[in-house]
C-alpha positions as CSV (number, residue, x, y, z in Angstrom):
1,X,-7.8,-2.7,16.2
2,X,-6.2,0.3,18.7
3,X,-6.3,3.7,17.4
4,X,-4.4,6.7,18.1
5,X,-5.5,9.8,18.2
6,X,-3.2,12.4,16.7
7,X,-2.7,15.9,18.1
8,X,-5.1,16.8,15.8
9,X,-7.9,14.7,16.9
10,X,-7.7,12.7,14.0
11,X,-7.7,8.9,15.0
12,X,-5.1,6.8,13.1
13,X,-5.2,2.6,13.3
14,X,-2.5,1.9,15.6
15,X,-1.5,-1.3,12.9
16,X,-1.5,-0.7,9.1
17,X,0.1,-2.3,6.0
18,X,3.3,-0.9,4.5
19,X,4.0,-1.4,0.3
20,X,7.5,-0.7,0.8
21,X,9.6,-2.5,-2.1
22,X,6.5,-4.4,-3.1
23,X,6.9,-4.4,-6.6
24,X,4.1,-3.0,-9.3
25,X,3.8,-6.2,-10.4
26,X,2.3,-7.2,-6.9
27,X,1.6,-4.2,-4.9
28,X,-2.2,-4.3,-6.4
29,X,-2.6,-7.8,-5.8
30,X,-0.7,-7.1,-2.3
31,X,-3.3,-4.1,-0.9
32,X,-6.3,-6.3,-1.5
33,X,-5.1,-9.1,0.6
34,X,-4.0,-6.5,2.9
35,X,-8.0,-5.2,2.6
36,X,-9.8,-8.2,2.5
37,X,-7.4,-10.0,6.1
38,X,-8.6,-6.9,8.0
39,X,-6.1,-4.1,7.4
40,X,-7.7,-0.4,7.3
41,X,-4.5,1.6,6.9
42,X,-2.1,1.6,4.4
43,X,1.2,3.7,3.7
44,X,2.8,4.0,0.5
45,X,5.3,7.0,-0.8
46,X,5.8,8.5,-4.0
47,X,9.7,7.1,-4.0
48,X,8.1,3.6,-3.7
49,X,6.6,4.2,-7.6
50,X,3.6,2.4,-6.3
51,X,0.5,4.7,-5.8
52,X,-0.9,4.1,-8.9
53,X,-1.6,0.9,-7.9
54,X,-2.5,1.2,-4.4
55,X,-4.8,3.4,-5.6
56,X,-6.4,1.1,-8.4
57,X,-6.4,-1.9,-5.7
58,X,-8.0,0.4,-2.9
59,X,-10.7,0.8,-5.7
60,X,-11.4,-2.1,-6.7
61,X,-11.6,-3.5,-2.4
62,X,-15.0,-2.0,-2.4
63,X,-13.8,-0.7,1.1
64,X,-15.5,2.6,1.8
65,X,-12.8,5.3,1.0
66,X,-13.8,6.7,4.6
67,X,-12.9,3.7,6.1
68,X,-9.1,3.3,4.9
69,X,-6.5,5.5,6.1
70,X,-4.2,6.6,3.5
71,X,-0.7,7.6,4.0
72,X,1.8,9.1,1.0
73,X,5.0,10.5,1.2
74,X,6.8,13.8,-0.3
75,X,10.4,12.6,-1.5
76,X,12.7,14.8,-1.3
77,X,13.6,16.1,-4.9
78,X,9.8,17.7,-4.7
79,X,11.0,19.7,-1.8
80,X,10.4,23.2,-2.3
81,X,6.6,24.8,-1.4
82,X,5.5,24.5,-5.4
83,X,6.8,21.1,-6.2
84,X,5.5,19.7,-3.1
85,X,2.2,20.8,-3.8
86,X,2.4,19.8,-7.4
87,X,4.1,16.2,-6.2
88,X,1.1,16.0,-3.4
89,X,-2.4,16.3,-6.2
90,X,-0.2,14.1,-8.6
91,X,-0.1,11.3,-5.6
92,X,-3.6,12.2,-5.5
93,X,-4.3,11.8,-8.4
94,X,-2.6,8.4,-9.1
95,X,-4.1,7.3,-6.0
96,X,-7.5,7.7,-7.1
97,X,-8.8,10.3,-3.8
98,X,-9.6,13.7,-3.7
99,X,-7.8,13.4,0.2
100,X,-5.1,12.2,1.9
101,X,-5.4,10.9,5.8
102,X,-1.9,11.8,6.3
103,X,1.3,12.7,4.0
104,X,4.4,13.0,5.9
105,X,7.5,14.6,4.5
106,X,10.3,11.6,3.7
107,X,13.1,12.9,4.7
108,X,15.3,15.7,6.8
109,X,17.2,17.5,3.8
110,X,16.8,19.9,1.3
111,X,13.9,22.6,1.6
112,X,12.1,20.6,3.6
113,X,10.4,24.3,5.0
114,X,9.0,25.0,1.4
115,X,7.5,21.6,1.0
116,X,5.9,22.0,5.0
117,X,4.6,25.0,4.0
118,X,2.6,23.0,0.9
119,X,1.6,20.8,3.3
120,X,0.4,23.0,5.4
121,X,-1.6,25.2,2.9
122,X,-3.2,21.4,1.8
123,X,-3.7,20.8,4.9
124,X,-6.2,23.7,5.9
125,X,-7.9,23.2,2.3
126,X,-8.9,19.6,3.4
127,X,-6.9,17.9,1.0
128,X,-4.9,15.8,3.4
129,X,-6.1,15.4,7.0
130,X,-3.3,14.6,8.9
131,X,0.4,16.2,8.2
132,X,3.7,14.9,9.4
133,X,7.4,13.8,8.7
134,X,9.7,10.9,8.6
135,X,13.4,10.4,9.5
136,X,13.8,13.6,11.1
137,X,16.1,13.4,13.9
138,X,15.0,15.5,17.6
139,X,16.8,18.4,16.3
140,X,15.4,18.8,13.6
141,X,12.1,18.3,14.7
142,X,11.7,20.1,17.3
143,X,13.1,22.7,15.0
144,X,9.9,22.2,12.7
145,X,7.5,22.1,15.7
146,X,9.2,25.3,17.1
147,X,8.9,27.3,14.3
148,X,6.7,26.2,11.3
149,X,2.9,27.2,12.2
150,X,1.2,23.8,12.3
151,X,3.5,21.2,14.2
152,X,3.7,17.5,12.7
153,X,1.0,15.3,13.7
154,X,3.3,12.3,12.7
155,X,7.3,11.1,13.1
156,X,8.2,8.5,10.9
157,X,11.3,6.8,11.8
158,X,13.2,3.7,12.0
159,X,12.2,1.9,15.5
160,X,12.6,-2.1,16.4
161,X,14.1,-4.0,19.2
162,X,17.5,-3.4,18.5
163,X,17.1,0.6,17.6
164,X,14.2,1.7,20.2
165,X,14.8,5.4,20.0
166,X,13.9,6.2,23.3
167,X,15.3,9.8,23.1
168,X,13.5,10.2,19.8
169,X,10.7,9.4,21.4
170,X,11.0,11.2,24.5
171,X,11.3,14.7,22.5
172,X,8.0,13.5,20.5
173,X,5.6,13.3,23.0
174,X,7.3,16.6,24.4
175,X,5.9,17.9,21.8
176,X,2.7,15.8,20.6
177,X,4.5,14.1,17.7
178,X,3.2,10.9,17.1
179,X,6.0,8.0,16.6
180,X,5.6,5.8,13.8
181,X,7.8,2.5,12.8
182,X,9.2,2.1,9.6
183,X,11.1,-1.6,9.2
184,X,9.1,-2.2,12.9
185,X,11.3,-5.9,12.2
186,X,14.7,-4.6,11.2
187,X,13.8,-6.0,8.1
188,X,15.2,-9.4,10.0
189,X,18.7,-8.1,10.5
190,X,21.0,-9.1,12.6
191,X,19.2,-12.2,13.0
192,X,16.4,-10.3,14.6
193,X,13.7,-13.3,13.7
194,X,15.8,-15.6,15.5
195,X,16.7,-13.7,18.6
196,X,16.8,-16.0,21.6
197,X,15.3,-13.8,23.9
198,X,12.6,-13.0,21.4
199,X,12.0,-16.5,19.8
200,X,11.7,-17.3,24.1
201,X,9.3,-14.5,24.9
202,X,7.2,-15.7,21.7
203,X,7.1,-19.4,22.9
204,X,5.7,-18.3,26.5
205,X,3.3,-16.8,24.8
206,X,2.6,-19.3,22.3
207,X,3.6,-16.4,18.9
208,X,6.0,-16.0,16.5
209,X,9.2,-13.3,17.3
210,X,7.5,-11.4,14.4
211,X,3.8,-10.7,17.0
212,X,6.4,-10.3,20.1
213,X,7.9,-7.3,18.3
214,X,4.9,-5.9,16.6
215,X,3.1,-6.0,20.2
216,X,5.8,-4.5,21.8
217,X,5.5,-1.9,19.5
218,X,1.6,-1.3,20.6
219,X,2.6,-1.6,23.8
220,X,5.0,1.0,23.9
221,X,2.4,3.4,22.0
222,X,3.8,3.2,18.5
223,X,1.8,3.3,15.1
224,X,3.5,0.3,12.8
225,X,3.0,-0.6,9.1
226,X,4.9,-4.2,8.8
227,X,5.3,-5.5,5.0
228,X,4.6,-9.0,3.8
229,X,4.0,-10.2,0.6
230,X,2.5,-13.3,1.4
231,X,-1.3,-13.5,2.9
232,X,-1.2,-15.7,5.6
233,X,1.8,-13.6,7.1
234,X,-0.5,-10.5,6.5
235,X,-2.7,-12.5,9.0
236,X,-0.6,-13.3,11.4
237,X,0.8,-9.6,11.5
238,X,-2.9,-9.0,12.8
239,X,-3.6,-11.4,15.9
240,X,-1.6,-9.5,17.9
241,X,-4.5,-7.8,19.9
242,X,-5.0,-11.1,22.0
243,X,-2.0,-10.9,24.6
244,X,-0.1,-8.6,26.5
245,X,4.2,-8.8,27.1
246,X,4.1,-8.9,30.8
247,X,6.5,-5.7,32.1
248,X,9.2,-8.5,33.0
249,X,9.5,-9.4,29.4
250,X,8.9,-5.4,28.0
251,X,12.3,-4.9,30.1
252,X,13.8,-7.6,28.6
253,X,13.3,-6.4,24.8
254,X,14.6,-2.9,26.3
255,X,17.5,-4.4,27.5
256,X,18.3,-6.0,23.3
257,X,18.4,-1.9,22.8
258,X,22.4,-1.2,20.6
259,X,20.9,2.1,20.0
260,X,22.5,2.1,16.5
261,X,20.7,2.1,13.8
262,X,20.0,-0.6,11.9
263,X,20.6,1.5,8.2
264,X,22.4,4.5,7.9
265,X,22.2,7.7,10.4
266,X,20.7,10.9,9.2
267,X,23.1,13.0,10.8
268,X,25.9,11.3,9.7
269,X,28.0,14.2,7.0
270,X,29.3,11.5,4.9
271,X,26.1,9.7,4.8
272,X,24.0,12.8,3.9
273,X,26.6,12.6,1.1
274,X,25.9,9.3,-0.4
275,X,22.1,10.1,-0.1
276,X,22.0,13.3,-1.9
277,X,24.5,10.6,-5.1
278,X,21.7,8.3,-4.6
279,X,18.2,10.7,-5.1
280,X,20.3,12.1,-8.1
281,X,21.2,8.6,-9.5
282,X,17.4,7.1,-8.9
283,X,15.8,10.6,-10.4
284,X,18.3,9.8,-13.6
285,X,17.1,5.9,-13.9
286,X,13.2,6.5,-13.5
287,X,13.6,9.6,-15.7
288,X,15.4,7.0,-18.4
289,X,12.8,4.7,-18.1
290,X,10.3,6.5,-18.1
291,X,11.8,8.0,-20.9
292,X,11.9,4.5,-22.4
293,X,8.3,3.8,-22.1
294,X,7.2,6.9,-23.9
295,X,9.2,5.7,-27.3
């Protein structure tokens, strides 16, 4: 496994396993497979409604707590510097640690200066060892490392093939920010497992279009948390640490680079829109079913 070390000092596995949409019903069963094929970090959020059982499958590994690196999320209707730290010792709690290795702040909107500022107070009390964001856009970051006391150790953002984020990245390492890959496959957009220039790369080297991209990612000094669901993929996601993308074929993958995002754009007004409708209308259904289960 390559590490990172974060402007911090604290060293971070350069490959972990994310639990995004893996369902309660599997997520437990999910993390110890995750545990038991080799994987040492893991990154869930509290909008995944998951921790709980990361938390009880982390337990039940037998791993030594000091040995995983744990990653949570603030969402973004905790924003604000008491809700965040309320929101950050529940995660704690349903997760089963009396620390975090690093909780990032989900996304760019609302008080996100409130909830840094819990983070930062957590931070300095040992309670999370490692603090960072995700989705925030160069502007906005390097308004938060400008001005905020402790700068982000962490950037999580969406980076793949087709979306490299090579200005993104650029302004991070201006300013020590670590660059993290959510969907590091597009989840398979665009007919990213099929690519021909990937699926060409992968037979040179004898892997799948799935190892091309995640070693592109190491090689381009990016910390990635793939998903799978199923074991032997889980495995796979692994041998990656066993060849290198010659710098003929690195400029190739460049050159697949729409810079468009695969998703939505942070910084688009209409879409900032729709995504305050949709935290409003997912805080009303978890609310009703939670609301449910309580009767």
């Amino acid at each position: 496994m390559n590490y990172i070390t974060l402007n911090n000092g604290v060293k971070m596995p350069q490959l972990g396993y994310g639990v995004y949409q893996v369902s309660q019903e599997e997520c437990e069963r999910c993390v110890l497979d995750a545990l038991q094929v080799g994987y040492r970090s893991i990154d869930t959020a509290q909008s995944y409604f998951n921790e709980e059982q990361v938390g009880t499958a982390i337990e039940k590994s037998r791993v030594d707590r000091k040995d995983i690196f744990l990653t949570t999320k603030v969402w973004v209707e905790h924003y604000g510097y008491k809700e965040a730290k309320a929101s950050v010792l529940e995660s704690l709690r349903k997760l089963r640690t009396d620390y975090l290795d690093l909780c990032l702040l989900h996304q760019p909107f609302a008080d996100y200066y409130g909830a840094w500022h819990a983070l930062e107070e957590l931070y300095e009390a040992g309670k999370i060892r490692a603090i960072g964001v995700s989705n925030f856009y160069p502007d906005r970051l390097v308004d938060l490392c400008s001005f905020a006391r402790i700068k982000p150790m962490v950037n999580q953002v969406e980076v793949h093939p087709l979306h490299q984020q090579g200005k993104a990245k650029e302004w991070m390492e201006k300013y020590g920010v670590q660059m993290e890959a959510w969907a590091p496959f597009g989840e398979g957009r665009s007919q990213m497992f099929t690519n021909p220039v990937l699926a060409e790369i992968g037979a040179k080297y004898g892997k799948t279009v799935a190892q091309v991209i995640l070693r592109w990612h190491l090689q381009r000094g990016v910390v990635v948390i793939p998903k799978s669901t199923h074991r032997e993929r889980m495995q796979e996601n692994l041998e990656v640490f066993d060849f290198t993308l010659s710098s003929e074929d690195m400029e190739r993958i460049a050159a697949l680079d729409t810079k468009t995002s695969a998703f939505f754009a942070h910084d688009d007004p209409a879409m900032v829109e729709w995504f305050a409708q949709m935290v409003e209308q997912r805080k009303t259904n978890h609310d009703a079913a939670k609301e449910k289960e309580n009767r």
